[in-house]
C-alpha positions in Angstrom: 70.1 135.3 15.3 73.8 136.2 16.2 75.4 133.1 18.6 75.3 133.8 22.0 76.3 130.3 22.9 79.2 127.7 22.2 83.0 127.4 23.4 84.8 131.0 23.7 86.8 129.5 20.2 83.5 128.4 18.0 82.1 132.7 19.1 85.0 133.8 17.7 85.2 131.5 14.8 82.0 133.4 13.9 83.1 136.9 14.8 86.2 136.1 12.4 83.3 135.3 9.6 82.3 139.6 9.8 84.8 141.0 7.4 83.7 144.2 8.8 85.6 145.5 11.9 82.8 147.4 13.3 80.5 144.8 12.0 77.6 143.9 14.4 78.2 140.2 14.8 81.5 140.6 15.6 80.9 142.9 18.4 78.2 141.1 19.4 80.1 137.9 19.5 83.3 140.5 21.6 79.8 141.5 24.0 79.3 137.6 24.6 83.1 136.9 25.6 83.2 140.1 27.8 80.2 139.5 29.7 81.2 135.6 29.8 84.2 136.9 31.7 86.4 134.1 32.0 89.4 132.5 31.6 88.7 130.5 28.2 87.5 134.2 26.7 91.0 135.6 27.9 92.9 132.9 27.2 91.5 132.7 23.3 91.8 136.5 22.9 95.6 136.0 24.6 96.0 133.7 21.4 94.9 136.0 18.5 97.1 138.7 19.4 99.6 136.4 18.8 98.2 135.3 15.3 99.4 135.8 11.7 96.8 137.8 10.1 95.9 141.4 11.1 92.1 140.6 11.6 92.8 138.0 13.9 95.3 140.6 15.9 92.6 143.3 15.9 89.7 141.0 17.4 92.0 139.4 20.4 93.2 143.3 20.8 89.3 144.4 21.3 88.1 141.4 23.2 91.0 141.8 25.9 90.5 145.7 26.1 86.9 144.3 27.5 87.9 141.8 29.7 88.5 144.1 33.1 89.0 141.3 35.1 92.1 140.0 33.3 93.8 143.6 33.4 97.0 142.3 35.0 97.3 139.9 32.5 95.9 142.2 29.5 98.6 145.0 30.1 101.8 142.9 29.5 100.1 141.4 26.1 99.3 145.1 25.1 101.9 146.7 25.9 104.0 144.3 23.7 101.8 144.5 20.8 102.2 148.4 21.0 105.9 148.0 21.2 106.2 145.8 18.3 103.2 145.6 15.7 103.3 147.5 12.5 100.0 147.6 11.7 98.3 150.7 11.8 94.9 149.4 13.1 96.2 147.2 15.1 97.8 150.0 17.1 94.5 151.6 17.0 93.0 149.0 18.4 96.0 148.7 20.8 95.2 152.5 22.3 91.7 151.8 22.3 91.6 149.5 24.4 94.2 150.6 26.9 91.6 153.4 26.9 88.8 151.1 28.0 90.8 149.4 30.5 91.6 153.0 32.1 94.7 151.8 33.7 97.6 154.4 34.2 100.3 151.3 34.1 99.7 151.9 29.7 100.3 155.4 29.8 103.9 155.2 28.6 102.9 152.7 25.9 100.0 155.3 24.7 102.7 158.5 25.1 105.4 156.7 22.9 102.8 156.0 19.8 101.3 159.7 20.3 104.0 160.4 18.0 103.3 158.0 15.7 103.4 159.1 11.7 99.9 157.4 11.1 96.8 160.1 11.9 94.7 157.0 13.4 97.5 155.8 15.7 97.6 158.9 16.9 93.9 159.4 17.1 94.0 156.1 19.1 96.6 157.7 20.9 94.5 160.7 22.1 91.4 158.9 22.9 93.5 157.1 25.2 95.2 159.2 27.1 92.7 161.1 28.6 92.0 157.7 30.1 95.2 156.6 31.4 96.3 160.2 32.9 96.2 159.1 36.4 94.6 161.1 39.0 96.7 163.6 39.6 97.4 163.2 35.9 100.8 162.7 35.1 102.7 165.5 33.3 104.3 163.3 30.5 100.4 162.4 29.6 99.2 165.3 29.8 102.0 167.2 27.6 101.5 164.8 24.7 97.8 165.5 24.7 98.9 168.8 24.5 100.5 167.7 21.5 97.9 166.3 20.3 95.9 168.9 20.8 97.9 170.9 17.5 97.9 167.4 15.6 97.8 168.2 11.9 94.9 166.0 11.2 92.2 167.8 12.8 90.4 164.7 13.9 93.1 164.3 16.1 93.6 167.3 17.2 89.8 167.7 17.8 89.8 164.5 20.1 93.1 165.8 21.9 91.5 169.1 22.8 88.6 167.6 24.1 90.3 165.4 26.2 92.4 168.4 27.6 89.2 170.6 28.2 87.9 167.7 29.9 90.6 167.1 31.9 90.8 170.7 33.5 87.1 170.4 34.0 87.5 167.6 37.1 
């Protein structure tokens, strides 16, 4: 049975032990922390987005895209990482969580790495914007889904253009 129970650090000690990023004890371990809530789960996630290795990064990036109740504090963290990481799924991971968190104070952050060279950065990109468009949504945002929309990769331009036809549909 996956572990449900422990200190915020020993959970993700065993969500580290999935190799797979999509694996399901590691999102089961990133369901425990979220529904935990609390300050030790924000405050752990806070510390491996600062951490050496990119797997570390990644699973402090999707536990804080969770954690709603932090958002004031997530944002700055984010926002940083999108700025200044290099790794390509780290900025994925980056975007998707600003999507999850649905806050319109990332949408520069997501705009800037729409035009990223790597297709998942900007497939990131286009899943989260159509989050973080504000309501009414904000013309910078919705341009660069635009963009999006006539990506080269047609995974992210097939995400892009849903979110624009989705948007219009409101």
């Amino acid at each position: 049975m996956p572990p449900s129970e422990g200190t915020a650090r020993d959970l993700i000690e065993a969500a580290l032990g999935d190799t797979d990023p999509d694996g399901p004890l590691r999102w089961h371990v990133i369901s425990v922390l979220c529904q935990r809530g609390d300050l030790e789960s924000f405050i752990e996630a806070r510390r491996l987005c600062a951490a050496d290795t990119v797997e570390e990064r990644m699973l402090g990036v999707d536990i804080m895209g969770m954690l709603r109740p932090f958002v004031d504090r997530t944002l700055p963290v984010l926002r940083f990482l999108a700025a200044s990481e290099d790794d390509a799924m780290v900025l994925y991971a980056v975007l998707i969580a600003f999507g999850h968190l649905g806050d319109p104070r990332s949408l520069p952050s997501v705009i800037d790495l729409a035009a990223h060279m790597d297709a998942r950065v900007r497939y990131g990109a286009a899943y989260a914007l159509q989050h973080v468009l504000g309501d009414p949504p904000d013309r910078a945002g919705l341009e660069a889904l635009r963009r999006l929309a006539a990506d080269s990769d047609a995974d992210v331009a097939g995400w892009a253009s849903l979110g624009v036809s989705l948007r219009f549909l409101r």
